[in-house]
Chimera marker file (.cmm) of the C-alpha trace (Angstrom):
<marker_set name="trace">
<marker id="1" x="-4.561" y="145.160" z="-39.209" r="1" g="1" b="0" radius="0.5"/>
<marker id="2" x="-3.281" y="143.889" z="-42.817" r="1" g="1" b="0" radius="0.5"/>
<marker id="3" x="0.517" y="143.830" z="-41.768" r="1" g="1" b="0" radius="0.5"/>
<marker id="4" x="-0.936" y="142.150" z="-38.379" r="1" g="1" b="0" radius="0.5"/>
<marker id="5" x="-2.829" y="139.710" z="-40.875" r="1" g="1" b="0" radius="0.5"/>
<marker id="6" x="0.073" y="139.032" z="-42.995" r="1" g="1" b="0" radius="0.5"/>
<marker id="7" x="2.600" y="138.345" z="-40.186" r="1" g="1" b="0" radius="0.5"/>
<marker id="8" x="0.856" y="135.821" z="-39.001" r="1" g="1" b="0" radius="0.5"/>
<marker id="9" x="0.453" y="134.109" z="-42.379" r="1" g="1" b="0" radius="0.5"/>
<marker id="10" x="4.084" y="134.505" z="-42.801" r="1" g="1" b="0" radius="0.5"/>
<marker id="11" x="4.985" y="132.719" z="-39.304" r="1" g="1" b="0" radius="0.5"/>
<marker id="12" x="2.499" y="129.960" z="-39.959" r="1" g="1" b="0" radius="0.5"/>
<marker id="13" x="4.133" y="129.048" z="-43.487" r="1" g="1" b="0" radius="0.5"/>
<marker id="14" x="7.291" y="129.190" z="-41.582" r="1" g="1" b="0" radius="0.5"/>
<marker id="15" x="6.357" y="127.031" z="-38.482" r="1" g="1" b="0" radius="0.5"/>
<marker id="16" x="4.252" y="124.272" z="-40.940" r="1" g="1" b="0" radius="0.5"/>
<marker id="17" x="7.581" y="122.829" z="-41.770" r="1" g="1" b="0" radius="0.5"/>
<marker id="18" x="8.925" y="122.233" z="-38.728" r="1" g="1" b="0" radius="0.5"/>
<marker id="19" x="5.275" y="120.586" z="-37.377" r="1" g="1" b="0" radius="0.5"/>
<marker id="20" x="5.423" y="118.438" z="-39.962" r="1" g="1" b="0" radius="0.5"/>
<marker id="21" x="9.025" y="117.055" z="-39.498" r="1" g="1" b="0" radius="0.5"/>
<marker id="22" x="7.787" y="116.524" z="-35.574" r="1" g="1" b="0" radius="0.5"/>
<marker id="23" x="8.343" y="112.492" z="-34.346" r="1" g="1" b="0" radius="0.5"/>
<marker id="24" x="5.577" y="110.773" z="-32.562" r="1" g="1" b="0" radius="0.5"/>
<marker id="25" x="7.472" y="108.513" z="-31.033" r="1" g="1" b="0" radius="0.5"/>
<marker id="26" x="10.843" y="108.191" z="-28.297" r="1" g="1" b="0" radius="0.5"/>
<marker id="27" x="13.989" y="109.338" z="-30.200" r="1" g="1" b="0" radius="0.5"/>
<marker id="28" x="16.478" y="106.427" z="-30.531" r="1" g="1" b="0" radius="0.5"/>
<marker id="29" x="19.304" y="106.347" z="-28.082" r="1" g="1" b="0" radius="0.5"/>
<marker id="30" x="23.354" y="106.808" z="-29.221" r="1" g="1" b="0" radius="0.5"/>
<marker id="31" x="23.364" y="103.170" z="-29.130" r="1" g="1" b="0" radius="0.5"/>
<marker id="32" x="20.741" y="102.157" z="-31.058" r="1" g="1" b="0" radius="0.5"/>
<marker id="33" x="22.009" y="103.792" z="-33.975" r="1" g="1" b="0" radius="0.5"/>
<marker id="34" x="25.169" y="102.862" z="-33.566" r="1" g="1" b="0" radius="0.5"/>
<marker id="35" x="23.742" y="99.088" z="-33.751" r="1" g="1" b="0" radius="0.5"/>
<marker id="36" x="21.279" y="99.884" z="-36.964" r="1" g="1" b="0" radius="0.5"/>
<marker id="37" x="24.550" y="101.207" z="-38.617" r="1" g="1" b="0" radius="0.5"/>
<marker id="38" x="26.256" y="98.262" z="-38.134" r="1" g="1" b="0" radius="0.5"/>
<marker id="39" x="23.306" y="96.019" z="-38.790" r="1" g="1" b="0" radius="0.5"/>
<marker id="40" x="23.465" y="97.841" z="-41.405" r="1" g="1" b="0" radius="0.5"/>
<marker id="41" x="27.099" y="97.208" z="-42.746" r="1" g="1" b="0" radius="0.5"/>
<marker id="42" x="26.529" y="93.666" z="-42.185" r="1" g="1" b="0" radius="0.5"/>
<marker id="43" x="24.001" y="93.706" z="-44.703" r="1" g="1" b="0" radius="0.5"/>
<marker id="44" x="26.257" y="95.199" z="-47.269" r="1" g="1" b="0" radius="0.5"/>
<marker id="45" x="26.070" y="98.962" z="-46.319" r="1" g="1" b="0" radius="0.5"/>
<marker id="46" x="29.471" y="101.081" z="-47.011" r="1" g="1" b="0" radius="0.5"/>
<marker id="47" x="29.340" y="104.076" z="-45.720" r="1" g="1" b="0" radius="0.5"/>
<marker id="48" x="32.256" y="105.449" z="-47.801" r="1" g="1" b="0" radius="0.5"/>
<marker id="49" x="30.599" y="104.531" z="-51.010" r="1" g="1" b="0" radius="0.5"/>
<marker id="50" x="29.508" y="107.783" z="-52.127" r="1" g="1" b="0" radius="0.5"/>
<marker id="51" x="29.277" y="107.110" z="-55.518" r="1" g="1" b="0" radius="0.5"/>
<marker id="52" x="26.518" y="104.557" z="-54.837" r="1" g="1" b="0" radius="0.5"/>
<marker id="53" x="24.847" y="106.008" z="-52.266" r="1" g="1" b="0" radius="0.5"/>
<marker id="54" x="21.392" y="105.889" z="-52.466" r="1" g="1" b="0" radius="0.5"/>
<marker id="55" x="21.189" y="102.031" z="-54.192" r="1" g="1" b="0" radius="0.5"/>
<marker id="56" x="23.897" y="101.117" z="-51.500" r="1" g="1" b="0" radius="0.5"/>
<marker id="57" x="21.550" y="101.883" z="-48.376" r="1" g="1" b="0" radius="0.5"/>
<marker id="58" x="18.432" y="101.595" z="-50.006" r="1" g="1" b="0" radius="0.5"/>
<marker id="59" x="19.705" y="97.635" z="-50.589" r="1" g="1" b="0" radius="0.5"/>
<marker id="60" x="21.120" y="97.006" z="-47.275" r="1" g="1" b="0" radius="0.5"/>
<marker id="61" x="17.841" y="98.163" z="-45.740" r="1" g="1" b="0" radius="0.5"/>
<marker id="62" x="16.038" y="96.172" z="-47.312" r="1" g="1" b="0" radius="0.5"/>
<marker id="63" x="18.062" y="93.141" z="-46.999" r="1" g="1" b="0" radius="0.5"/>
<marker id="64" x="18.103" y="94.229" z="-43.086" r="1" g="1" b="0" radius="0.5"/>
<marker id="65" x="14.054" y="94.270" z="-43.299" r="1" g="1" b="0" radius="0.5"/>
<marker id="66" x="13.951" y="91.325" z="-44.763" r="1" g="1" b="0" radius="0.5"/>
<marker id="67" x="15.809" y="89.106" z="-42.058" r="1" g="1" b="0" radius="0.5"/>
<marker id="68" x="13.619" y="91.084" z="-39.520" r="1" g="1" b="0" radius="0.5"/>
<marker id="69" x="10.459" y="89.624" z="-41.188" r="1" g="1" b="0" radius="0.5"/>
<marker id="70" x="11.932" y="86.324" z="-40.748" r="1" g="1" b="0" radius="0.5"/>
<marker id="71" x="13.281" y="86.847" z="-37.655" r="1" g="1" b="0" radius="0.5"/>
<marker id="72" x="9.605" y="88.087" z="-36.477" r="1" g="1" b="0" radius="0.5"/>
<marker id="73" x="8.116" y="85.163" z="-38.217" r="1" g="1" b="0" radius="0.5"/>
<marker id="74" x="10.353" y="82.395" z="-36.703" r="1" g="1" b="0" radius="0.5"/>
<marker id="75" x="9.921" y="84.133" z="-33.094" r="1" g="1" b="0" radius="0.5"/>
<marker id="76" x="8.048" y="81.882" z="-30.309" r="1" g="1" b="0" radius="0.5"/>
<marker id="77" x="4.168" y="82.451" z="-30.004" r="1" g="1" b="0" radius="0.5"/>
<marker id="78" x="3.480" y="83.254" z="-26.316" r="1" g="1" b="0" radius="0.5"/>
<marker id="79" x="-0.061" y="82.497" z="-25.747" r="1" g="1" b="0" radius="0.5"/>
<marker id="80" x="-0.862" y="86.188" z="-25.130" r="1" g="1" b="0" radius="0.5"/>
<marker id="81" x="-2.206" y="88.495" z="-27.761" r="1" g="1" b="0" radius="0.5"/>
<marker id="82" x="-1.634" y="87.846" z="-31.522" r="1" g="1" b="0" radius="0.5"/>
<marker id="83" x="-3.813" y="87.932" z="-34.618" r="1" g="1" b="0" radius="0.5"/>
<marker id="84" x="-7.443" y="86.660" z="-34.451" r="1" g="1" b="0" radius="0.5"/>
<marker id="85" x="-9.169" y="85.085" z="-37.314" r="1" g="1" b="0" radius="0.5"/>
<marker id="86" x="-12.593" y="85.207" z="-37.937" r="1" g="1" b="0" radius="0.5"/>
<marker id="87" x="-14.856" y="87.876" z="-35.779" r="1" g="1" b="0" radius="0.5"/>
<marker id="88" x="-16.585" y="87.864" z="-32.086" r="1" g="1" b="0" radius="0.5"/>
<marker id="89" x="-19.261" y="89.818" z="-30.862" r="1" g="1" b="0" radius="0.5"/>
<marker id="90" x="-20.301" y="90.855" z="-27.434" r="1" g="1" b="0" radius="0.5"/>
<marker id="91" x="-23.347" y="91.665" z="-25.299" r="1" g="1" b="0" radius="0.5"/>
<marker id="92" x="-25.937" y="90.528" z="-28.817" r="1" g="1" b="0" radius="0.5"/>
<marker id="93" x="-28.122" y="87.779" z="-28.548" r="1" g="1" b="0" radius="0.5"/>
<marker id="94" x="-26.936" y="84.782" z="-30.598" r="1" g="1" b="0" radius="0.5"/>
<marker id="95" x="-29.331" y="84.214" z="-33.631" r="1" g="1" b="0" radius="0.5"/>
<marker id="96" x="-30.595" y="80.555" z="-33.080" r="1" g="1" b="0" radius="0.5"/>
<link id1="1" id2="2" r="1" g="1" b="0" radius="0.2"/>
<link id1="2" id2="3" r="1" g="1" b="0" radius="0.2"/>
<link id1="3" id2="4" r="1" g="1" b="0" radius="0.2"/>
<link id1="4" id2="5" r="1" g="1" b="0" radius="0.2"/>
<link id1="5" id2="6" r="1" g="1" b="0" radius="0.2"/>
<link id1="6" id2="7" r="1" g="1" b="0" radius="0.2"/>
<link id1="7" id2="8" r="1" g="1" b="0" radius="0.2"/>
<link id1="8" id2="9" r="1" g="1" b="0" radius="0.2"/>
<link id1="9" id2="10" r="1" g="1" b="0" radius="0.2"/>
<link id1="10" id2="11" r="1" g="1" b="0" radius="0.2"/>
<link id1="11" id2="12" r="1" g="1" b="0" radius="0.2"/>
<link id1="12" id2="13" r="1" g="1" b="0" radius="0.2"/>
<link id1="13" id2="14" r="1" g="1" b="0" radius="0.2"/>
<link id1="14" id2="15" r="1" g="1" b="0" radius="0.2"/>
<link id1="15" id2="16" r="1" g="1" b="0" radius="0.2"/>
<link id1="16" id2="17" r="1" g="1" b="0" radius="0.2"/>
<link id1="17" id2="18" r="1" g="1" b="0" radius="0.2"/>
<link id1="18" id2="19" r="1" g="1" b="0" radius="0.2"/>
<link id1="19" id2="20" r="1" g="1" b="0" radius="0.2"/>
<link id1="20" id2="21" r="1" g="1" b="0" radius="0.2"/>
<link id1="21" id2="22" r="1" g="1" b="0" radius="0.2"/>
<link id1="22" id2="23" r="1" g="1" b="0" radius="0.2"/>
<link id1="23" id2="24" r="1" g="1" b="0" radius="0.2"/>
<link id1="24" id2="25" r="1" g="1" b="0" radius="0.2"/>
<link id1="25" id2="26" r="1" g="1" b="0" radius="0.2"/>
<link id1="26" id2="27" r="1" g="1" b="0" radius="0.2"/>
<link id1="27" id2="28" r="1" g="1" b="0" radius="0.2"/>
<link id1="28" id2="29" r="1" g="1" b="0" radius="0.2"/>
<link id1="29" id2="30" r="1" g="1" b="0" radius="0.2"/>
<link id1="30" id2="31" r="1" g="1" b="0" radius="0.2"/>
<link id1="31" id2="32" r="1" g="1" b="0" radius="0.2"/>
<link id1="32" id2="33" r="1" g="1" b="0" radius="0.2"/>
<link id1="33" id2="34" r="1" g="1" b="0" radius="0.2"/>
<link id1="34" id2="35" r="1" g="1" b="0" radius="0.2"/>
<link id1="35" id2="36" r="1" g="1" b="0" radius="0.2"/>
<link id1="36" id2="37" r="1" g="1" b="0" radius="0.2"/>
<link id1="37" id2="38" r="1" g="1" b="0" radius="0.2"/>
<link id1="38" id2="39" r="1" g="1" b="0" radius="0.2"/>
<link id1="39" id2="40" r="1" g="1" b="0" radius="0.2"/>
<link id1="40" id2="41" r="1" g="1" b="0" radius="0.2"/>
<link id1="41" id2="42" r="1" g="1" b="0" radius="0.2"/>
<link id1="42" id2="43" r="1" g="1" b="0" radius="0.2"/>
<link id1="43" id2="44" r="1" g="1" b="0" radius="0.2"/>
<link id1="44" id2="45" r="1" g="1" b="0" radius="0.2"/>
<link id1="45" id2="46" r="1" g="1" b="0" radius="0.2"/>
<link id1="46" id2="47" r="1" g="1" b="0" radius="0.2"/>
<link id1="47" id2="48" r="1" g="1" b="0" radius="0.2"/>
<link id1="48" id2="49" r="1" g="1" b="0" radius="0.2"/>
<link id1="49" id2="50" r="1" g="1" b="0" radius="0.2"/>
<link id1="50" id2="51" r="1" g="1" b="0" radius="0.2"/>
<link id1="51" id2="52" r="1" g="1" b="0" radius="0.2"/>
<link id1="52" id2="53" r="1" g="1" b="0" radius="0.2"/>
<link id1="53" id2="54" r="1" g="1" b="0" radius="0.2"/>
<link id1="54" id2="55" r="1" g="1" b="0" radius="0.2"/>
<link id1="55" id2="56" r="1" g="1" b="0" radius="0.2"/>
<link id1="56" id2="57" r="1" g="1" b="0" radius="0.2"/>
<link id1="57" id2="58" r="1" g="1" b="0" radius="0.2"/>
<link id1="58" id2="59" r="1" g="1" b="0" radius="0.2"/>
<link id1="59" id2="60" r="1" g="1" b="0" radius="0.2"/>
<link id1="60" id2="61" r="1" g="1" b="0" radius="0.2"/>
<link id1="61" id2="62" r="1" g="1" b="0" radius="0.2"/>
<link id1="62" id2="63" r="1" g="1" b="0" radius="0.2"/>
<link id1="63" id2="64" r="1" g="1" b="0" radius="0.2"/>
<link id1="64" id2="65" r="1" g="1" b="0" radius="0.2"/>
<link id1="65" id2="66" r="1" g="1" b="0" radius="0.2"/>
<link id1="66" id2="67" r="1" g="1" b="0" radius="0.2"/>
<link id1="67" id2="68" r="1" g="1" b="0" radius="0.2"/>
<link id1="68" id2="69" r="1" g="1" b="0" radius="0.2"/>
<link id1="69" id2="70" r="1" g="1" b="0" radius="0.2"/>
<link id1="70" id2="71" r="1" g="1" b="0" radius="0.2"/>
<link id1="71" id2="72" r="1" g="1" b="0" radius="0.2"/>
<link id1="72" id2="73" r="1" g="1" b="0" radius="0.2"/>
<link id1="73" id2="74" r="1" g="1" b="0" radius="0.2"/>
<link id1="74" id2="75" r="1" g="1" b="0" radius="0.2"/>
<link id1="75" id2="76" r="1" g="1" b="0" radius="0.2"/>
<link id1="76" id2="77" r="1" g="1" b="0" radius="0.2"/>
<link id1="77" id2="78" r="1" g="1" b="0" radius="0.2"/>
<link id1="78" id2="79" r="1" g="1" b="0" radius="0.2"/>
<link id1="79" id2="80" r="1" g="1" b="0" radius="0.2"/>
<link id1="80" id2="81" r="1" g="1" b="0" radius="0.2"/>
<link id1="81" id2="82" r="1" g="1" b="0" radius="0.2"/>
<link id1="82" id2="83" r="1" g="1" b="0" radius="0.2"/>
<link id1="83" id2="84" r="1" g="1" b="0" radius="0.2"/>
<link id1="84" id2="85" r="1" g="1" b="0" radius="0.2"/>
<link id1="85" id2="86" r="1" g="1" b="0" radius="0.2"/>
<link id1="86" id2="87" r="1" g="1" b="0" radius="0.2"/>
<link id1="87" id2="88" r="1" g="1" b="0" radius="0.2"/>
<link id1="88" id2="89" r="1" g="1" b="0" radius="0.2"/>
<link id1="89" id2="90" r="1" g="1" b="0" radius="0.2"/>
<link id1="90" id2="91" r="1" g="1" b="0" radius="0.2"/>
<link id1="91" id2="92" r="1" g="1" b="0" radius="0.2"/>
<link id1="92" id2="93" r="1" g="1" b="0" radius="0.2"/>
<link id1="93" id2="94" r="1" g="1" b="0" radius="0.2"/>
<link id1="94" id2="95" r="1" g="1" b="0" radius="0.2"/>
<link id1="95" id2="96" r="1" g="1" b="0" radius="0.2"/>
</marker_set>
């Protein structure tokens, strides 16, 4: 029962990893990342910059994050969901 005890703690240590690098959400098509690379590389990204690497990317994704936020801010309101300020409540009585 020990070695029965201990395999299974061994195949749970093993398996956390790979539970943990699991994605929540629809993998991104060919395409897509073909288009983020470039979007990329427009924002100063070279690829073939080793010697720079991290600063490199780490820059041009931020400079690509940055136009997004604008991009997001400047987009048309649509009259359909959004932010709310200030609260609402429903089914109390009002307090007059």
């Amino acid at each position: 029962m020990k070695s029965f005890t201990r395999m299974v703690l061994i195949a749970a240590l093993f398996a956390a990893p790979v539970v943990s690098f699991a994605q929540s959400s629809q993998p991104e098509s060919r395409a897509q990342v073909r288009a983020d690379l470039v979007q990329l590389e427009k924002a100063g990204y070279d690829p073939h910059d080793w010697i720079h690497y991290p600063e490199n990317i780490q820059a041009a994704e931020a400079k690509v994050a940055a136009q997004n936020a604008i991009a997001q801010a400047q987009a048309p309101v649509s009259g359909y969901g959004g932010a709310v300020d200030g609260t609402s409540r429903s089914g109390a009585a009002s307090g007059m």
